[in-house]
Backbone bond lengths (Angstrom), bond angles and torsions (degrees), N, CA, C in turn:
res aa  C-N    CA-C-N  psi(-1)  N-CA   C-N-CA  omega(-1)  CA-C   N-CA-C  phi
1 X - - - 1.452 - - 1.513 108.88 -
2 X 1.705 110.38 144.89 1.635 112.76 175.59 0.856 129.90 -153.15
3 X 1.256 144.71 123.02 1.240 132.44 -153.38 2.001 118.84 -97.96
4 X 1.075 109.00 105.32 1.078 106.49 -179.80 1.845 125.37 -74.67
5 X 1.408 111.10 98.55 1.625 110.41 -176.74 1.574 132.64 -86.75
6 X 1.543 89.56 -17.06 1.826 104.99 -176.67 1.743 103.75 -49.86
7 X 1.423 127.41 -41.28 1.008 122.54 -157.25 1.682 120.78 -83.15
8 X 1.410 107.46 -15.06 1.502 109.92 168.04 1.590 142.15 -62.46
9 X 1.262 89.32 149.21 1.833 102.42 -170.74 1.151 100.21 -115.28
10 X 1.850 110.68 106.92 1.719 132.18 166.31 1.871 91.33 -46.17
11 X 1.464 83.59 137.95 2.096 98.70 168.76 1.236 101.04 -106.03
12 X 1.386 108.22 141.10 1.461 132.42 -173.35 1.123 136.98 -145.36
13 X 1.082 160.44 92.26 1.667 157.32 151.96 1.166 130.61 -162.98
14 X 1.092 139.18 161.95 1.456 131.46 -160.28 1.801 95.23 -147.96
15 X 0.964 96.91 131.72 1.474 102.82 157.95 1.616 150.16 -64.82
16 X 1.499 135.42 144.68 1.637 104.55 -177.14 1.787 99.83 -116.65
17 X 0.819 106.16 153.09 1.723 153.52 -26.93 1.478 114.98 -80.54
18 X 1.667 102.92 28.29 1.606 102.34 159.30 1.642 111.39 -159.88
19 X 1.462 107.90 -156.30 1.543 86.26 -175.93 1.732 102.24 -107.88
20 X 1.009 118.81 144.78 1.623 141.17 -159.01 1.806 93.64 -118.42
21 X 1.507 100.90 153.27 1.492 98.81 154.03 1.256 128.96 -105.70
22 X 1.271 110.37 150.11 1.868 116.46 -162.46 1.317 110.50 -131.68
23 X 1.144 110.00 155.58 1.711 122.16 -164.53 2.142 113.07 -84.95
24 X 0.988 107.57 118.73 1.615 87.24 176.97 1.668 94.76 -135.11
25 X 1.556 92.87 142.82 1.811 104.21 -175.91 1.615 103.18 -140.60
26 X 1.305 119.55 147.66 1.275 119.65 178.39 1.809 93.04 -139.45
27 X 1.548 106.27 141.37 1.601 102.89 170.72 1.615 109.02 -99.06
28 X 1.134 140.47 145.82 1.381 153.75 -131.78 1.763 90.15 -145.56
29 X 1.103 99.90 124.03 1.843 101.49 172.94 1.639 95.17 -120.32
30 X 0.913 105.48 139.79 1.218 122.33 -152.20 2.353 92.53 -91.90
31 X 1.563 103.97 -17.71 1.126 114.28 -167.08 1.723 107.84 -84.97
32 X 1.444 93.26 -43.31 1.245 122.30 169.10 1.714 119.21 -52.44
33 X 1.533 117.45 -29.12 1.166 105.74 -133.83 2.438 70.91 -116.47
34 X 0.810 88.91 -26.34 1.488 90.00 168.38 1.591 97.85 -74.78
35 X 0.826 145.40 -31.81 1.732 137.48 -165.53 1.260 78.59 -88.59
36 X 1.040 153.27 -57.73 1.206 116.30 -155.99 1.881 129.46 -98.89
37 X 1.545 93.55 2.58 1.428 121.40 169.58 1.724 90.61 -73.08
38 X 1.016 157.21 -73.87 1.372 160.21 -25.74 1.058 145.56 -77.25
39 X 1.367 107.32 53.97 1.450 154.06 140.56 1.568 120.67 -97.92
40 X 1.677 104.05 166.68 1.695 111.37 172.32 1.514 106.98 -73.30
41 X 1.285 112.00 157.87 1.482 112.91 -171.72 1.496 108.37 -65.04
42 X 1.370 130.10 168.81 1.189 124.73 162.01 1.318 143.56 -151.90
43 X 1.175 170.78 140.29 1.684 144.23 -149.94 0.958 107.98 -72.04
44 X 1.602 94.45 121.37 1.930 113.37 152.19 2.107 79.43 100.37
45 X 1.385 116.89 29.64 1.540 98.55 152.60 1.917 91.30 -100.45
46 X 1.711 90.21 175.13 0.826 121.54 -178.07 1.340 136.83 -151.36
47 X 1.593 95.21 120.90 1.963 112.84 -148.99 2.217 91.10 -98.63
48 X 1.370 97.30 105.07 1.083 106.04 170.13 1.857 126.04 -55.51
49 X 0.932 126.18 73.46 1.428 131.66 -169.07 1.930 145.71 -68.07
50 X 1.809 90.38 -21.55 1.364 84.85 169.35 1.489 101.76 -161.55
51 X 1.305 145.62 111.94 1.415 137.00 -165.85 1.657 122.86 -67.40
52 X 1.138 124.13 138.11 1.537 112.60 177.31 1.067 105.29 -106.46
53 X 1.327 130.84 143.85 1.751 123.39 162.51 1.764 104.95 -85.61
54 X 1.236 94.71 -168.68 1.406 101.08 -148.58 1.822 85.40 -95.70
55 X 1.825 126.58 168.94 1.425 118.72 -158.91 1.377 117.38 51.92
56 X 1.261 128.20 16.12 1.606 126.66 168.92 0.944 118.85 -62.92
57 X 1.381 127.46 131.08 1.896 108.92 149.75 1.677 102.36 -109.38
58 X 1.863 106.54 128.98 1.264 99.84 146.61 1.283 140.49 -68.92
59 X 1.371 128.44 107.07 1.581 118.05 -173.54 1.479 113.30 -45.05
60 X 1.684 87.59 -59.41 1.495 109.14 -162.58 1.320 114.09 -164.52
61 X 1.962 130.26 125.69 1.454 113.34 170.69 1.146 91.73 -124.44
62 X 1.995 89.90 179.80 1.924 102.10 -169.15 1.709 82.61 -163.59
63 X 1.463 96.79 176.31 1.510 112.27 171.60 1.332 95.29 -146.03
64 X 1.629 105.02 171.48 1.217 118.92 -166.11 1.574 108.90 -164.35
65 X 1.974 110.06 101.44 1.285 93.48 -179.63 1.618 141.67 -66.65
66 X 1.467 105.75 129.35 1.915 84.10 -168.18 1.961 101.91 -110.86
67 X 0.971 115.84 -1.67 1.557 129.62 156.54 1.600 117.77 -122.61
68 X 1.245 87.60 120.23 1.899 86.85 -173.35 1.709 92.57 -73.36
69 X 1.406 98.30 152.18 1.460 132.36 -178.58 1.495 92.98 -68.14
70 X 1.760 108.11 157.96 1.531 110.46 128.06 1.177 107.62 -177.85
71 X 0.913 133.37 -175.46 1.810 133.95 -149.49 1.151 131.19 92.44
72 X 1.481 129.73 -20.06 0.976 139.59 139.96 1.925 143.46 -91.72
73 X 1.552 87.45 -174.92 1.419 99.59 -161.04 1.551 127.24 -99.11
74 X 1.119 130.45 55.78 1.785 116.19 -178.08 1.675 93.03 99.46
75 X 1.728 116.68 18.86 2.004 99.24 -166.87 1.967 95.55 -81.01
76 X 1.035 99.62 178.19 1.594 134.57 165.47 1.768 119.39 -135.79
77 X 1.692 94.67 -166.11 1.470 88.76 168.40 1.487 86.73 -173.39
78 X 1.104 104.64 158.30 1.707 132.28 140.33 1.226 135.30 -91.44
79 X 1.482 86.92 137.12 2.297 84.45 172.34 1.577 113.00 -132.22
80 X 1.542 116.39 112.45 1.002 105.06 -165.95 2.116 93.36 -164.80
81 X 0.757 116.20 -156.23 1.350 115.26 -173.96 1.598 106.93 -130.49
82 X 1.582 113.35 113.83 1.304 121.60 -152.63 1.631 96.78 -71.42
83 X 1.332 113.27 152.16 1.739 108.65 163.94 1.343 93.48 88.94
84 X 1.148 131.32 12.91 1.525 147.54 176.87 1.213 114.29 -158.66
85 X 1.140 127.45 -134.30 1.748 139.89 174.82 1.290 118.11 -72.35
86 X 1.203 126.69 79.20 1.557 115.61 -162.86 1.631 106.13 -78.24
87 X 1.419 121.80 19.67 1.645 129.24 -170.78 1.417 108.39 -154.62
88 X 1.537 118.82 16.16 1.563 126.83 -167.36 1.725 84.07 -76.01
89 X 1.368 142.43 -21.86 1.361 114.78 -177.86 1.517 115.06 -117.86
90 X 1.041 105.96 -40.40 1.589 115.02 166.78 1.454 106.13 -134.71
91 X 1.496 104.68 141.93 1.269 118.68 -177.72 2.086 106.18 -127.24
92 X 1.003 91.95 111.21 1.742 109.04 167.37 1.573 100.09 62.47
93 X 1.177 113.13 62.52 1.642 121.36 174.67 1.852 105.93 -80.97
94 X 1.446 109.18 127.78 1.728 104.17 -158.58 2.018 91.30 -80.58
95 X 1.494 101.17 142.89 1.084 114.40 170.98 1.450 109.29 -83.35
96 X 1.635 91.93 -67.64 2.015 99.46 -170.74 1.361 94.70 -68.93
97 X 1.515 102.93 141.27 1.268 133.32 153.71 2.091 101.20 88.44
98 X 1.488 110.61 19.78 1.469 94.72 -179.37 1.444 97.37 -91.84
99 X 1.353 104.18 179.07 1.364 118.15 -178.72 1.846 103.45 -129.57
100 X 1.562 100.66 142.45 1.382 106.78 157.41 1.559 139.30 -10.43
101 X 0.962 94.16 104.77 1.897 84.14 -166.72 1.001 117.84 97.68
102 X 1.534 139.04 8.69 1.356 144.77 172.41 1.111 126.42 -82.09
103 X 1.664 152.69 97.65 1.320 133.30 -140.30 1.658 88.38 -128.82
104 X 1.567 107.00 160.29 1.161 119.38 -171.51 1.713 111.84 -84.52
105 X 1.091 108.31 159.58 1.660 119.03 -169.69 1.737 91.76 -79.94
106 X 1.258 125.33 124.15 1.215 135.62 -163.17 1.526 97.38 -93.89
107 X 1.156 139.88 106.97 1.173 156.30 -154.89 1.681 116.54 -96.86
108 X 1.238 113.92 -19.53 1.653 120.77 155.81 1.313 116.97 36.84
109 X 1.082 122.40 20.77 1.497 122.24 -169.76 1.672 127.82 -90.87
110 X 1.634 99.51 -25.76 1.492 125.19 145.13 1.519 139.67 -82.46
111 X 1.630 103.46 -10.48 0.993 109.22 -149.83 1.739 116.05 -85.96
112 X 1.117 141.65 169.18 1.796 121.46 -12.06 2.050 100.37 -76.63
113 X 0.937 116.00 154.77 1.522 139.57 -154.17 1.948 104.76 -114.36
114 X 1.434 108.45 89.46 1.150 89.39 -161.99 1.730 95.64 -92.19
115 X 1.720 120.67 134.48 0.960 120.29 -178.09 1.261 118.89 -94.29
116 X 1.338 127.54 124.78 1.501 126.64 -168.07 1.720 112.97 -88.71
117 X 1.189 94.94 -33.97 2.092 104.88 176.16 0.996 111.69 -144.78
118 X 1.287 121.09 115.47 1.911 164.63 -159.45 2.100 81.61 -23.40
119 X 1.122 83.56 151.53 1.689 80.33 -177.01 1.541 101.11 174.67
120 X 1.155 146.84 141.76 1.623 158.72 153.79 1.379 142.39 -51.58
121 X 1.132 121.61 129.27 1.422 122.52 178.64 1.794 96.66 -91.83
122 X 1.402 93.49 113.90 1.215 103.63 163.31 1.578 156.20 -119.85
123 X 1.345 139.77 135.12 1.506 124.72 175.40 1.708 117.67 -57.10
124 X 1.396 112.54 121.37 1.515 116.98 165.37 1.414 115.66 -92.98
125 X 1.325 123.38 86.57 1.851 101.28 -170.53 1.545 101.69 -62.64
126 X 1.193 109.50 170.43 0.990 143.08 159.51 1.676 134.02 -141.16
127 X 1.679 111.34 154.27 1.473 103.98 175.76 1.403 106.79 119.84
128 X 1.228 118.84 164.37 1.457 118.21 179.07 1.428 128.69 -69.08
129 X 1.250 105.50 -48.41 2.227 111.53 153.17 1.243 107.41 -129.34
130 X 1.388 104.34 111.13 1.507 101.47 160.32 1.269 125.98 -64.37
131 X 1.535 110.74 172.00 1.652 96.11 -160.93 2.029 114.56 -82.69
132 X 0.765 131.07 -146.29 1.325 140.04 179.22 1.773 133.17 -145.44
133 X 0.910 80.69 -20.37 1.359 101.52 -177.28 1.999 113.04 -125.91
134 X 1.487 117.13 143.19 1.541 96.77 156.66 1.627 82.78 129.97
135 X 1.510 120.12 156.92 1.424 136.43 150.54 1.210 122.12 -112.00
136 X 1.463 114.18 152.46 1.668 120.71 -159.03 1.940 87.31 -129.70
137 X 0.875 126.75 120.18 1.703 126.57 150.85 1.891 117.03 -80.66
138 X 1.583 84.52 128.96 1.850 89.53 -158.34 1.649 77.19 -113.19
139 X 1.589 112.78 121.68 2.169 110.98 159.33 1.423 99.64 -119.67
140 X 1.050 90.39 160.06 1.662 103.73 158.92 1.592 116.88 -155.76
141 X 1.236 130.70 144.13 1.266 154.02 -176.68 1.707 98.54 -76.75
142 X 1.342 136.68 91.91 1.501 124.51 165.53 1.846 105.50 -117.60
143 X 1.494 77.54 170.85 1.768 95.39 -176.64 1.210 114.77 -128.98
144 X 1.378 135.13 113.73 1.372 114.12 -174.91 2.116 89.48 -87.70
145 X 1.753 89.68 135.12 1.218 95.33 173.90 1.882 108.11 -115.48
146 X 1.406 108.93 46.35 1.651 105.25 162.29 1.200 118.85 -72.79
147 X 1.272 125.17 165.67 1.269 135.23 162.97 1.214 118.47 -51.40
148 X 1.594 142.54 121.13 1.450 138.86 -155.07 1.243 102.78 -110.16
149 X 1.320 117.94 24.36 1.441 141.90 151.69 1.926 114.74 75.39
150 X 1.156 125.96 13.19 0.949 121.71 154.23 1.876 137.01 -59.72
151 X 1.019 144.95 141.43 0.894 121.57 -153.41 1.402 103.31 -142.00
152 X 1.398 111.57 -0.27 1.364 119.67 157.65 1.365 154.28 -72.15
153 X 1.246 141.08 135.95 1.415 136.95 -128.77 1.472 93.80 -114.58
154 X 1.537 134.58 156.62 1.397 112.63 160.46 0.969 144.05 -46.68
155 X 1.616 119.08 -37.00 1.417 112.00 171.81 1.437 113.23 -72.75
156 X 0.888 136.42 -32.37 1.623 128.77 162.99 1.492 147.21 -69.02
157 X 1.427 93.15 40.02 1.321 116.40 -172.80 1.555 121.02 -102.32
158 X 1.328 156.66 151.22 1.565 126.72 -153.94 1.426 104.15 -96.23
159 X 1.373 119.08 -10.94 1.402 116.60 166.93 1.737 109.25 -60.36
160 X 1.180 132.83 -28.12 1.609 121.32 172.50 1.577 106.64 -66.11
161 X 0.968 111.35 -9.86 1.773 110.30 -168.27 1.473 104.46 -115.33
162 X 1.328 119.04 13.10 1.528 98.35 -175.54 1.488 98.22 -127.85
163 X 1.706 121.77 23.42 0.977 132.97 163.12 1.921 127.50 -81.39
């Protein structure tokens, strides 16, 4: 097993004048993600796919194939956050033999996932050969829920004083 990290996209944005939820997607080449393992892919590696900071909530993730796979044998995958739910968003989405435009059954069963220390949404392959070829689109819906740093109480607001 290996975990491939080169390929991830840090999540980021904040909302004004509070925090909002925002969309983050990274596409995953499956060709790519062996070059930089440097080895062929194999069951139970793991292609690190989208970063969370720490106070996250995952709403909700999914993938969506936009290059069909092939090179492999009978694979799948998971998307979920390893060292936790490695299937809290998708569970056993078919690699071999999908086609373009095929998105995984969103599995919601944990969901939303509030992350307390910075940590990854990640691919678990699975299956006897994973494939070799092909791109996977990884999104997810997060919220940063920090404190947006105000520190004021209702009554201390200048509208009580301008009465």
């Amino acid at each position: 097993m290996a975990t491939v990290t080169t390929l991830s996209r840090a999540a980021g944005g904040r909302g004004n004048p509070g925090n909002k939820p925002y969309l983050v997607e990274v596409e995953i080449d499956l060709a790519a993600a062996a070059t930089a393992k440097g080895s062929a892919l194999a069951a139970n590696d793991v292609i690190e796919a989208i970063t969370v900071g720490a106070n996250t909530v995952v709403m909700f993730a999914g993938a969506e194939i936009t290059t069909a796979p092939s090179g492999g044998t009978g694979a799948t995958f998971d998307l979920g956050i390893t060292g936790g739910d490695v299937d809290a968003f998708v569970d056993g989405m078919t690699l071999t033999g999908a086609s373009a435009g095929d998105y995984g059954t969103l599995a919601n069963t944990a969901t939303p996932i509030l992350v307390t220390t910075s940590d990854t949404i990640d691919m678990l392959l699975l299956g006897t050969t994973p494939d070799t070829a092909g791109k996977v689109r990884v999104y997810a819906c997060l919220m940063d829920v920090d404190s947006v740093g105000s520190s004021k109480e209702a009554d201390e607001v200048d509208r009580d004083y301008l009465a």
